[in-house]
C-alpha positions in Angstrom: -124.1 16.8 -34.4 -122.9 13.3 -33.4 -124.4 10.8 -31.6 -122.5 8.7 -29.5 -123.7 4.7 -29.1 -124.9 2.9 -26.1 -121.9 2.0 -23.9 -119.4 4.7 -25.5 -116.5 5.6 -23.0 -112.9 6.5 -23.3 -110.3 3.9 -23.9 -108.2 5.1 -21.6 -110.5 5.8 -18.0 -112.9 3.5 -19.1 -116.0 6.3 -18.2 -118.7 7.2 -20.7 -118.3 10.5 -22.5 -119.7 13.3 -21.1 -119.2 17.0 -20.5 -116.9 19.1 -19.1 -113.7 16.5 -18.8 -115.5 13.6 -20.4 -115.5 15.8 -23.5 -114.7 13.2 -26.3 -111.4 14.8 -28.3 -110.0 13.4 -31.8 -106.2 13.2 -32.0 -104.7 12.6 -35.4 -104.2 9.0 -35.7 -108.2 9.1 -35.4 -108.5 7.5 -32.1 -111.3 9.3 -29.5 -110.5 9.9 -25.8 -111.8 12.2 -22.8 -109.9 15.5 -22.2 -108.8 14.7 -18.9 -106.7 11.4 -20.5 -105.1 14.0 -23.4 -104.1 15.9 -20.6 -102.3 13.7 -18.4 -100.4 11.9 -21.1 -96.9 12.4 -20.7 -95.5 11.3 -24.1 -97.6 12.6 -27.2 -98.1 9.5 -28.1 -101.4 7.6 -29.0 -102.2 5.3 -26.1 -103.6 2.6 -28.5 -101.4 2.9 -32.0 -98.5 4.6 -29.9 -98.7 7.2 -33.2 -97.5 10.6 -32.7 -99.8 13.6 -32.3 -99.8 17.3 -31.8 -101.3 18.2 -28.7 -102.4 21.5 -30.4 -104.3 19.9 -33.0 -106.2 18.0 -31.1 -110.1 18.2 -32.4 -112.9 18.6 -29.7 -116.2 16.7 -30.9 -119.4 17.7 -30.0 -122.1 14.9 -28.8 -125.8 14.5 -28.5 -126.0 13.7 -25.1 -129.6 13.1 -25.0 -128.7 10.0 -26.6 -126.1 8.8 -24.7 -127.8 8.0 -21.3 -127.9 4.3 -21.2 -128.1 3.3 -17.9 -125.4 0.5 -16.9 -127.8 -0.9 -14.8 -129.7 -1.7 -17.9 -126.5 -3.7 -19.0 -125.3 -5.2 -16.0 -128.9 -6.9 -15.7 -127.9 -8.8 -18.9 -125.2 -10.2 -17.4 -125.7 -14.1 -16.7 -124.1 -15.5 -13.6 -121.8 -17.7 -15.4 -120.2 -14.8 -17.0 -119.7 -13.0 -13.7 -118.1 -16.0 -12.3 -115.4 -16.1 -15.2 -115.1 -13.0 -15.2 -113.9 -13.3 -11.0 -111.8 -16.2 -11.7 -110.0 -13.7 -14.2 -109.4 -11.2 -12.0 -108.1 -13.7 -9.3 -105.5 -14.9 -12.1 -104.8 -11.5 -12.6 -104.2 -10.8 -8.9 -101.9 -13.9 -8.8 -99.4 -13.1 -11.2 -99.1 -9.8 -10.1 -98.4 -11.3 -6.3 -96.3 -14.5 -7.2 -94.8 -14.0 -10.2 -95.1 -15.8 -13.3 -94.0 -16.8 -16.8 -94.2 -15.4 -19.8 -96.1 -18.2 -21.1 -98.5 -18.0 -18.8 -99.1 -14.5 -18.9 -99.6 -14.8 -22.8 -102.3 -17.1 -21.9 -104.2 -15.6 -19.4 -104.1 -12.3 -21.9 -105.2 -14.8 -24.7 -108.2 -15.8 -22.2 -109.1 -12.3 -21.1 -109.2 -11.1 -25.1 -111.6 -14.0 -25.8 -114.2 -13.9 -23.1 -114.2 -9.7 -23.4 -114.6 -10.1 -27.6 -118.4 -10.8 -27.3 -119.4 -8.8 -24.5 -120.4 -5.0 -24.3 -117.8 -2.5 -23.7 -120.0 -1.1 -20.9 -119.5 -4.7 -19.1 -116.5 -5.7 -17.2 -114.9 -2.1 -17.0 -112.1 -3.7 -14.3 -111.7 -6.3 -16.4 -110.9 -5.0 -19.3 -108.6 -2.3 -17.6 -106.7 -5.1 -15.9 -106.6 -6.7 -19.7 -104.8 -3.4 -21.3 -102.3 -3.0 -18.4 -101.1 -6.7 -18.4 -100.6 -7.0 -22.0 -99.0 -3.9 -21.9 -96.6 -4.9 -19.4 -95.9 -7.9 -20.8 -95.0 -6.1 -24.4 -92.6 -3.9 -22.1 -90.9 -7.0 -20.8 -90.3 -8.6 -23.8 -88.8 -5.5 -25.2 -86.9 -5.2 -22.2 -85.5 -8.7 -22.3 -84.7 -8.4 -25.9 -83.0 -5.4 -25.5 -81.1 -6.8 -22.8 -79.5 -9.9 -25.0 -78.7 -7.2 -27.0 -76.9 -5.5 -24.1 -75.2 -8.6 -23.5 -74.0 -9.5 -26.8 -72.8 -5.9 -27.1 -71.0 -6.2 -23.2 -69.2 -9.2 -24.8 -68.1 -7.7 -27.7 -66.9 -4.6 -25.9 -64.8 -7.1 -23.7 -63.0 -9.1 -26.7 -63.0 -5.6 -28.3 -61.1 -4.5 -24.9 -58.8 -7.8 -24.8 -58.0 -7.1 -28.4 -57.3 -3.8 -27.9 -54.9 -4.8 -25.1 -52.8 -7.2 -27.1 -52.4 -4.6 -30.0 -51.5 -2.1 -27.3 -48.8 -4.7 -26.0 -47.6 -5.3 -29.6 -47.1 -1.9 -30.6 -44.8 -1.1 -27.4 -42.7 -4.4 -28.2 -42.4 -3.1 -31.8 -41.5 0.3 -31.0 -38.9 -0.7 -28.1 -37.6 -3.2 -30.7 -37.1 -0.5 -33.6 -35.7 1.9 -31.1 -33.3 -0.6 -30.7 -32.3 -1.5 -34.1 -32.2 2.8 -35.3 -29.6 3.0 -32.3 -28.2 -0.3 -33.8 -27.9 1.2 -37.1 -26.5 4.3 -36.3 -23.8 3.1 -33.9 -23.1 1.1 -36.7 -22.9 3.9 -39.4 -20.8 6.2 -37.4 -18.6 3.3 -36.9 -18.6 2.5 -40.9 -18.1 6.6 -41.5 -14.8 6.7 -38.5 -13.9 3.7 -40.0 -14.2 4.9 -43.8 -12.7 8.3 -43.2 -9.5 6.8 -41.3 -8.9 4.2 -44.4 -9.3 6.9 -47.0 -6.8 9.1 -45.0 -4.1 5.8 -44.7 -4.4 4.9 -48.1 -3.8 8.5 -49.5 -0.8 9.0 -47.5 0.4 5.3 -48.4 -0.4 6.8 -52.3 1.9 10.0 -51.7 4.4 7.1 -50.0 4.2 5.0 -53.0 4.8 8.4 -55.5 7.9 9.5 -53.3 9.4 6.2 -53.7 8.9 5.6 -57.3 10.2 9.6 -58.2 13.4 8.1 -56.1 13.5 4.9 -57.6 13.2 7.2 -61.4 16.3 9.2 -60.4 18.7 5.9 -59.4 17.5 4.5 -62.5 18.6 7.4 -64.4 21.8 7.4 -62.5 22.2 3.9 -63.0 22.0 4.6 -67.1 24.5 7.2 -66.6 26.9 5.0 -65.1 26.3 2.6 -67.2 27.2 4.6 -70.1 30.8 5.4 -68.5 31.7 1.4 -68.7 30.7 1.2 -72.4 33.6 1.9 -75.4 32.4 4.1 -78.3 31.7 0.4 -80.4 29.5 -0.6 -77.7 25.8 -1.3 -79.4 22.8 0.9 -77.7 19.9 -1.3 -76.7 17.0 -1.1 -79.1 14.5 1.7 -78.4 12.1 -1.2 -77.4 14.4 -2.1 -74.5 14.0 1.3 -72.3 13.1 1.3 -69.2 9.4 1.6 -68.8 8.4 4.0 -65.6 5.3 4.2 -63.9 2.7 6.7 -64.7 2.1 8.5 -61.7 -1.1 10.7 -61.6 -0.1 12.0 -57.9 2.1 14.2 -57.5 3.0 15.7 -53.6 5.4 16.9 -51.5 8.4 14.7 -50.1 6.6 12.6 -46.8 8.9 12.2 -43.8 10.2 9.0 -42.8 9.9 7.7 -46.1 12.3 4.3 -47.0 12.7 1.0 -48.0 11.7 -1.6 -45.5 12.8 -5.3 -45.0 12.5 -7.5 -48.1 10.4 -10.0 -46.1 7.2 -7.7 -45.5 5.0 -7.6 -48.0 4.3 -5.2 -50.9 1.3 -3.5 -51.0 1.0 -0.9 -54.1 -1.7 1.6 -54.4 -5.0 1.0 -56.9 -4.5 0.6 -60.7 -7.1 3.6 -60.7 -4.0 5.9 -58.7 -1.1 4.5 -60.2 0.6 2.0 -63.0 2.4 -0.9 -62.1 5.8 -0.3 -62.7 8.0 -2.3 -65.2 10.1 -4.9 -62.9 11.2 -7.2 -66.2 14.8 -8.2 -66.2 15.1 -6.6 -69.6 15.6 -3.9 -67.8 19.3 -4.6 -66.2 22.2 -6.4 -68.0 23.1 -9.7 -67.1 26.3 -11.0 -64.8 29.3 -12.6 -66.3 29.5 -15.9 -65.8 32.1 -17.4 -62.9 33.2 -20.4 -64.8 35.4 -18.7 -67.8 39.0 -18.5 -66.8 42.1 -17.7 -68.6 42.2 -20.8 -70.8 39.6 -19.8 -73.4 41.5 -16.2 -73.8 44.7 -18.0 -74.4 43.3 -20.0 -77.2 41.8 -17.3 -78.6 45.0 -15.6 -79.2 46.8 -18.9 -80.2 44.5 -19.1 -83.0 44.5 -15.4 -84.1 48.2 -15.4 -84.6 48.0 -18.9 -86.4 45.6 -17.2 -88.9 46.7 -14.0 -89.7 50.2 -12.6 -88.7 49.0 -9.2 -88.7 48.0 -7.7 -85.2 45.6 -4.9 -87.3 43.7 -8.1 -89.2 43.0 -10.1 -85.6 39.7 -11.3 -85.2 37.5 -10.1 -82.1 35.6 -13.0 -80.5 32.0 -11.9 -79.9 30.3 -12.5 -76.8 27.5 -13.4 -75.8 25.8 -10.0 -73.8 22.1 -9.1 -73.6 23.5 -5.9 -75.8 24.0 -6.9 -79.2 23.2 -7.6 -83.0 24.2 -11.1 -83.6 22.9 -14.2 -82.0 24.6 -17.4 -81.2 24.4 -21.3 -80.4 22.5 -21.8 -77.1 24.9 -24.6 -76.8 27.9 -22.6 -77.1 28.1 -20.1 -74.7 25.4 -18.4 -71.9 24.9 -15.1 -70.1 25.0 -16.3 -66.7 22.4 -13.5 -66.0 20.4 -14.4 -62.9 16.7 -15.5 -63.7 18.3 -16.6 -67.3 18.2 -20.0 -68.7 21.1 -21.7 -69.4 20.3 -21.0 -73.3 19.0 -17.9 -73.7 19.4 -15.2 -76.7 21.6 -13.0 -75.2 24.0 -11.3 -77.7 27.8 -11.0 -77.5 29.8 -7.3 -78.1 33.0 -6.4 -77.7 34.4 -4.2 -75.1 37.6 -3.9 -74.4 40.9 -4.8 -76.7 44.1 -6.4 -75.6 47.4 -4.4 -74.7 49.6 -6.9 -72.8 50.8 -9.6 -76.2 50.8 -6.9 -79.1 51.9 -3.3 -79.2 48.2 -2.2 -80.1 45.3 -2.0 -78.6 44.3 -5.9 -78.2 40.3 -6.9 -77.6 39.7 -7.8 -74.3 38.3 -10.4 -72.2 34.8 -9.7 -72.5 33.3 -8.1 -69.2 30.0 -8.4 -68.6 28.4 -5.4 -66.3 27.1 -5.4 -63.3 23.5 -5.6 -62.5 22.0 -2.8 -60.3 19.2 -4.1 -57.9 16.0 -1.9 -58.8 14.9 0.3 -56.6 11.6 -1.3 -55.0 8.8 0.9 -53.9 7.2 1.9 -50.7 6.6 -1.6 -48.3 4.4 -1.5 -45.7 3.3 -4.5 -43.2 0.0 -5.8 -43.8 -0.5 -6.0 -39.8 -0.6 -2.0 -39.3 -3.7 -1.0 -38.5 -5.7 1.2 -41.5 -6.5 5.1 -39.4 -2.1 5.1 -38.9 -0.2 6.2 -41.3 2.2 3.8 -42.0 6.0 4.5 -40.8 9.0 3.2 -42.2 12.3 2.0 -40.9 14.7 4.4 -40.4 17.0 3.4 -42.9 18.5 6.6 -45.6 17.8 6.2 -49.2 20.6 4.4 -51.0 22.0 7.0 -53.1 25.0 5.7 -55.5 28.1 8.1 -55.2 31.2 6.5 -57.3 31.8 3.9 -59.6 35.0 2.1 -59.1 36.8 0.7 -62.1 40.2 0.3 -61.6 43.0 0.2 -64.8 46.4 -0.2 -65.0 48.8 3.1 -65.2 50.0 3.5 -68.6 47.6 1.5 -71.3 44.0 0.0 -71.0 43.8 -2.7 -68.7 43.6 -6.2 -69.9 40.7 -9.1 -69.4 42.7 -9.8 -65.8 42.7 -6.3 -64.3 38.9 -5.4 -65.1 36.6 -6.2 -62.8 33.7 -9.0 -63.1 30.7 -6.7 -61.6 30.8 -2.8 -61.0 30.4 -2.0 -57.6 28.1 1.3 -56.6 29.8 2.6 -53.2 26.8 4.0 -51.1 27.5 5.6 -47.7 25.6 4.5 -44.9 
């Protein structure tokens, strides 16, 4: 059985073990206290260690009490006066502080002061004393805690504040971006459908200006095929084709609709505007293509020599010589000096070629070469023109003037005989009806 020491007593009440209540109980950290103190702690705690304990495994120890009777009288009658007065000055600092107020500093050292003058002395002695000692120091471990944990506080309230600011100014941010990219979707889809209306209407002109442009040039093929045709009425059976290299080159078309209304050839001051390469080819507008006008200067002079000289030369009418001229239609080529075409957009010397056309009847009973007559040239045909200043989504429209279709060719002769240099016309003249 155990044997408590002089002076034992709880830690807690500050009474000596005994029975009954004063029953001295282990809990697991080792520490001994009464069973009325294990019973009104609140927290299982250890009120020295603060360690955690089971309240059901607390241990109940059993004491000799026939051991443990030492009187306190017996004690307090070893206690000098000295120590009882320092011991009342103690307790009149503690009663100070706990009616003014005071520092932590100075509550640090009047704990310091307690500890020292309680180290050597029983723990029978100076029960108040030692009770006040425990609850100060105590308290001021609670304060300090309680101050450090309220910097803490503040340092977090401050950063919950600039966390709050920061918050704010995103927040703030994130509306101006999203009312500014609101504004530039609508932006860009006003802005599409515009480019779409805009593309869809351009597509649209420029196909029907294509199936314009593909009407005209099918016209413009046909007067050019009548314009060979009549052209092949003012030439004599001695007349020299054109080499295959000078035919008329027509455009490819790759198109090919139905006749558009209010389709025709527009003033020869707006401007020419041809579909892509990609839709159709350019078409040949060389002057190879046309023959080239007489020129105004020759007269009857040079025809009168020319006879002169062919009777002087040989008698016979069936031996005369033909004077060559010189035409864009020939086999033979001649001085630049000597003679020119007269064509317009010819040089003066160019390499025209000379042929015969007609003889002359009006000297000699036979047929007797004639002045050579030069044919006319037939404007080409041009294509489609359209103004520059019409807007792209309307089609464009065209004057309301008819094709030019040619309907006669008028070469007059004289009654009786082929006519001679003076009766044939300088330039053949396609009637069109208006």
């Amino acid at each position: 059985m155990l044997a408590a020491g002089p002076g034992s007593c709880c830690d807690v009440c500050i009474e000596p073990f005994g029975t009954d209540g004063k029953t001295p109980c282990s809990i697991t950290c080792g520490h001994v206290f009464c069973m009325d103190c294990l019973d009104r702690i609140t927290r299982s705690s250890c009120p020295i260690c603060r360690g955690y304990f089971d309240p059901k495994a607390v241990v109940k120890l059993h004491l000799d009490l026939d051991s443990v009777q030492a009187s306190p009288k017996g004690n307090n009658a070893k206690i000098s006066p000295e120590d009882l007065d320092a011991a009342q000055d103690l307790h009149q600092r503690v009663s100070n502080i706990a009616e003014q107020g005071s520092s932590e500093t100075q509550v640090r050292a009047l704990i310091s002061d307690v500890k020292k003058f309680l180290q050597d002395k029983p723990r029978s002695s100076f029960k108040d004393l030692r009770t006040l000692h425990r609850m100060v120091s105590y308290l001021c471990e609670v304060k300090t805690d309680l101050r450090a944990r309220k910097q803490a506080v503040d340092g977090l309230q401050k950063e919950k504040v600039a966390l709050l600011e920061e918050k704010a100014e995103l927040k703030k941010k994130i509306e101006e971006h999203l009312a500014e990219q609101k504004k530039e979707t609508q932006r860009a889809v006003k802005v599409e459908v515009e480019l779409r209306d805009h593309c869809t209407k351009a597509h649209e002109a420029y196909t029907r200006m294509v199936d314009q442009y593909n009407y005209v040039a099918k016209e413009w093929m046909k007067l050019n095929d009548e314009v060979k045709r009549l052209r092949l009425l003012t030439t004599s059976e001695g007349v020299t084709r054109a080499s295959p290299s000078s035919e008329y080159h027509l455009p490819a078309l790759e198109l090919d609709q139905d006749k558009l209304d209010g389709v025709a050839v527009r003033s020869e001051n707006s401007i020419i505007l041809a579909p892509l390469p990609q839709y159709t080819n350019r078409p040949d507008t060389t002057m190879s293509l046309f023959m080239p006008l007489p020129e105004e200067d020759e007269d009857e002079e040079e025809e009168d020599e020319d006879e002169e000289s062919s009777e002087e030369s040989d008698p016979e009418p069936s031996e005369k010589h033909v004077p060559s001229l010189t035409m864009k239609y020939g086999a033979s080529k001649v001085d630049p000096s000597e003679v020119s075409c007269g064509a317009i957009a010819h040089p003066y010397s160019c390499d025209c070629k000379g042929v015969s056309v007609f003889e002359h009847s009006s000297k000699h009973p036979a047929i007797q070469p004639a002045q050579p007559v030069r044919p006319s040239v037939a404007k080409p045909l041009k294509p489609a023109i359209v103004n520059v200043d019409r807007p792209l989504h309307s089609a464009p429209k065209f004057e309301s003037h008819p094709v030019v279709k040619p309907k006669c060719l008028e070469i007059p002769f004289a009654s009786g005989t082929l006519s001679t240099s003076s009766d044939v016309p300088r330039c053949l003249h396609i009637a069109s009806g208006k």
